[in-house]
PLY file of the C-alpha trace (Angstrom):
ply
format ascii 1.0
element vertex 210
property float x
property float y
property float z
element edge 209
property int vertex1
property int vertex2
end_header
67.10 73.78 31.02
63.95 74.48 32.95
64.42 76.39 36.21
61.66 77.31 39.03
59.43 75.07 41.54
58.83 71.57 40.69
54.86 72.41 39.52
56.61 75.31 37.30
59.40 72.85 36.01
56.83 69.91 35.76
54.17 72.42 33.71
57.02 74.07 31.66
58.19 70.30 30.49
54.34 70.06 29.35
54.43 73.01 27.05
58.05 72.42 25.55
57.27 68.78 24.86
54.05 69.97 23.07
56.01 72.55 21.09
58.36 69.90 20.09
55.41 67.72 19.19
54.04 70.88 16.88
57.07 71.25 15.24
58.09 67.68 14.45
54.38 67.26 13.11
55.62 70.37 10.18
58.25 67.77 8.86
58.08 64.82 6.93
60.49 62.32 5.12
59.69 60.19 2.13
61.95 58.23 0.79
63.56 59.06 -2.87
66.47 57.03 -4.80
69.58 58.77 -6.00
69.04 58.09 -9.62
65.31 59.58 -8.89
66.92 62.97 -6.81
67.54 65.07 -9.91
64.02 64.12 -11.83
62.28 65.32 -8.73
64.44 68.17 -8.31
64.08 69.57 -12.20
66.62 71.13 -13.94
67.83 73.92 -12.38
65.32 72.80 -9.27
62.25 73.91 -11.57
60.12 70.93 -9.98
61.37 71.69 -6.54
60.29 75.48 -7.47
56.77 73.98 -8.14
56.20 71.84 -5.48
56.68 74.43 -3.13
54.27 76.93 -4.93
51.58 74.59 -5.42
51.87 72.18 -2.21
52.36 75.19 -0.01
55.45 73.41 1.01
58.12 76.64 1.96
60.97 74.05 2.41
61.97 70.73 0.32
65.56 69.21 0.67
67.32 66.00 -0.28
69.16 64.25 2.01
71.62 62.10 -0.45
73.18 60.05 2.54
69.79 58.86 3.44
68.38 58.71 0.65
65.30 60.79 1.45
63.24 63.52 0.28
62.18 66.17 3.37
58.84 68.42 2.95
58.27 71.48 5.46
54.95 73.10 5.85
54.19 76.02 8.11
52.58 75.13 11.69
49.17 73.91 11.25
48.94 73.46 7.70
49.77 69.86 7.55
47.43 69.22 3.92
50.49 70.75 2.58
52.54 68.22 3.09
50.16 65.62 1.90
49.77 67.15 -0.96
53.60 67.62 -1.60
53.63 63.86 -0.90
51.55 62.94 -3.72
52.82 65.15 -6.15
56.22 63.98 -5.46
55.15 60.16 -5.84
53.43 61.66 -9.22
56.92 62.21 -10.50
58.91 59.57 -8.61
56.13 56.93 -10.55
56.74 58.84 -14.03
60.13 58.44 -13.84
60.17 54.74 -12.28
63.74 53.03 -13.89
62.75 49.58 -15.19
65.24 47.03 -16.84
64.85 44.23 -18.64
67.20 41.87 -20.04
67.18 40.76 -23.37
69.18 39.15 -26.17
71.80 40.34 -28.78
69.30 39.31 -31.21
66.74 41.58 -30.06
69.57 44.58 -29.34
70.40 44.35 -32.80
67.08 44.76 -34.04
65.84 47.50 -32.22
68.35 49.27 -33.21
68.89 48.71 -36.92
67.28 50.86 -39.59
68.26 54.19 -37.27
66.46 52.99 -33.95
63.53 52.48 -36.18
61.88 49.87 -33.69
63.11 51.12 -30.65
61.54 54.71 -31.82
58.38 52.64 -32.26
58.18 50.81 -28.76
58.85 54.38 -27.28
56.24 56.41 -29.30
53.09 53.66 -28.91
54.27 53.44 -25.01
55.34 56.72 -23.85
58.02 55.77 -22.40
61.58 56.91 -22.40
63.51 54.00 -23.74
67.21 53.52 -24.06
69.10 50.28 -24.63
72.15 48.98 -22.45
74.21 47.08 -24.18
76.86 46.44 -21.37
74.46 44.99 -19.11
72.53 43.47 -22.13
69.11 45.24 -20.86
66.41 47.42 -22.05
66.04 50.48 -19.77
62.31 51.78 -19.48
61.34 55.00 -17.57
57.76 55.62 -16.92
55.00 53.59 -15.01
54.52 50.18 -14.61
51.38 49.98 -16.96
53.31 51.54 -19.68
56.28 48.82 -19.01
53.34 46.01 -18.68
52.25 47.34 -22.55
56.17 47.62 -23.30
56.81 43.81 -22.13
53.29 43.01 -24.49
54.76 44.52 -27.34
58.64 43.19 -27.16
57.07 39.49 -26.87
55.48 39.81 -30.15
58.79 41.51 -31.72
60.84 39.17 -30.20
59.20 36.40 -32.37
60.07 37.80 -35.46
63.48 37.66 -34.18
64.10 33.99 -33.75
67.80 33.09 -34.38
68.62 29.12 -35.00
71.93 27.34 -36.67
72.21 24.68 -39.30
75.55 23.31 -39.21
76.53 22.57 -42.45
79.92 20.80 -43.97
82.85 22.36 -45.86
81.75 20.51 -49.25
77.95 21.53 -49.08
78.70 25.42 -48.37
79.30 26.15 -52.35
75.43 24.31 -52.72
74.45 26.23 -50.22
75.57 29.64 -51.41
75.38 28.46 -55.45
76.52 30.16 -58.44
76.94 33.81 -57.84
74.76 33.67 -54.05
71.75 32.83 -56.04
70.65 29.57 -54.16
71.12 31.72 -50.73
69.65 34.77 -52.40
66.66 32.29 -53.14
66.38 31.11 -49.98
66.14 33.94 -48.36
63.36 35.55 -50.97
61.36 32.16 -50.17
61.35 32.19 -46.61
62.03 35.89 -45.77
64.28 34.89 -43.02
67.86 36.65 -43.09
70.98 33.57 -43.70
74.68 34.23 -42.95
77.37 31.89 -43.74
79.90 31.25 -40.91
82.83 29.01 -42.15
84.73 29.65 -38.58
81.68 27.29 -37.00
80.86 25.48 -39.99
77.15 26.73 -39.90
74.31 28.70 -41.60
73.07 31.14 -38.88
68.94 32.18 -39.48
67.19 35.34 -38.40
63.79 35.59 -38.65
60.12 34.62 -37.33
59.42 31.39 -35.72
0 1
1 2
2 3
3 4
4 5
5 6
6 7
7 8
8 9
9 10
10 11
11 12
12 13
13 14
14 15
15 16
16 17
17 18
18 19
19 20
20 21
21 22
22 23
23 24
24 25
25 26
26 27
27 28
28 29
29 30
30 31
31 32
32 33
33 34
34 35
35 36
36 37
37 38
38 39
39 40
40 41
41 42
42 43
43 44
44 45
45 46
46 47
47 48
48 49
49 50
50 51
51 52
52 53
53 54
54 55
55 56
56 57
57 58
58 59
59 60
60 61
61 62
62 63
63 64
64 65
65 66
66 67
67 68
68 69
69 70
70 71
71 72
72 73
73 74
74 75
75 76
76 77
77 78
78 79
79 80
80 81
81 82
82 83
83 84
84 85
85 86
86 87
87 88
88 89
89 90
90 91
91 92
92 93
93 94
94 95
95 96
96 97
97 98
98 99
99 100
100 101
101 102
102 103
103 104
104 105
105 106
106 107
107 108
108 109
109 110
110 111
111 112
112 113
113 114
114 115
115 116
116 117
117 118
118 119
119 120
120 121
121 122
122 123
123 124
124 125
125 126
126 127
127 128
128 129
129 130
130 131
131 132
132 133
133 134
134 135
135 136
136 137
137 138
138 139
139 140
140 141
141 142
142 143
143 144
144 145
145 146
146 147
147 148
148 149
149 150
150 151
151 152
152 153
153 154
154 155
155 156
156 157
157 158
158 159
159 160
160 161
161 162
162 163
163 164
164 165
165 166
166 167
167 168
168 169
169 170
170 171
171 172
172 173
173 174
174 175
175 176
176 177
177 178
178 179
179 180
180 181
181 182
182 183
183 184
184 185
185 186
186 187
187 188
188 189
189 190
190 191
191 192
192 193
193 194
194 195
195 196
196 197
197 198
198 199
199 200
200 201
201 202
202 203
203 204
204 205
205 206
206 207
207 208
208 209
């Protein structure tokens, strides 16, 4: 409420509207996913702690219903909050959640031998790397040019694991296997591609490279 004569109410409105202005201009909102909120907070608010020291930020919140990140800086210091901006995006692009789908085939063998491929996709990548086998994806955290080289890499592994089916009748299965599993033991050695026998749906199934 603004009380006095109508030049003193109509000056007054003047200054509080430009202190509002000032004081609005100290906030900012960025926006920040829930699954992103606790990377850019740290553990135990570590990056939050940092942000503020070395933005010059004194304030940053989360607002979970909105989904939003909120930066404070002190009146005319706005640089801080541009540079609480970027280092915020810094982290929110680090931590980017990617997923890709992909087949039982290739599930199986990045995880066989102990993870041994999926260890490898992660170490020549640097990316964080877990697989969902639920949703049948591949879940990738980092930036997109490490996914791009991620995506490069699972092409080529995914042709080395090709799966096919040769159906193959009830009298032919004892050829197929032979005396003791040495005709499927030989076929394998010969074409280094990986045969199981499936009676249930009368087939040979192959695993291997185009």
């Amino acid at each position: 409420r603004v009380r006095g004569r109508k030049d003193q109410i109509e000056q007054g409105k003047k200054v509080l509207a430009d202190v509002i202005a000032g004081i609005e201009k100290c906030y900012r909102e960025m926006p920040c996913p829930e699954s992103l909120m606790p990377v850019s907070g740290g553990k135990a608010g570590a990056n939050i702690k940092k942000l503020q020291e070395e933005s010059g930020c004194p304030r940053i919140s989360f607002d979970k219903e909105k989904g939003v990140l909120r930066l404070k800086c002190e009146p005319d210091d706005f640089g801080a909050l541009d540079k609480a901006e970027e280092m915020v995006k810094a982290i929110m692009k680090e931590n980017e959640i990617t997923e890709i789908p992909i087949s039982s085939t290739m599930i199986n063998a990045l995880l066989n031998k102990k993870g041994e491929e999926i260890n490898k996709l992660a170490a020549e990548t640097e990316l964080r790397i877990n697989v969902n086998k639920d949703s049948g994806k591949l879940v990738l955290k980092g930036p997109d040019e490490k996914v791009a080289k991620a995506k490069e890499l699972l092409a080529a592994l995914e042709l080395l694991n090709q799966e096919d089916e040769v159906p193959v009748a009830d009298e032919d299965f004892a050829l197929v296997i032979g005396a003791g599993g040495k005709t499927i033991q030989a076929l394998q050695a010969d074409s280094e591609c990986n045969l199981d026998i499936s009676k249930s749906t009368n087939s040979v199934k192959l695993r291997g490279s185009t």
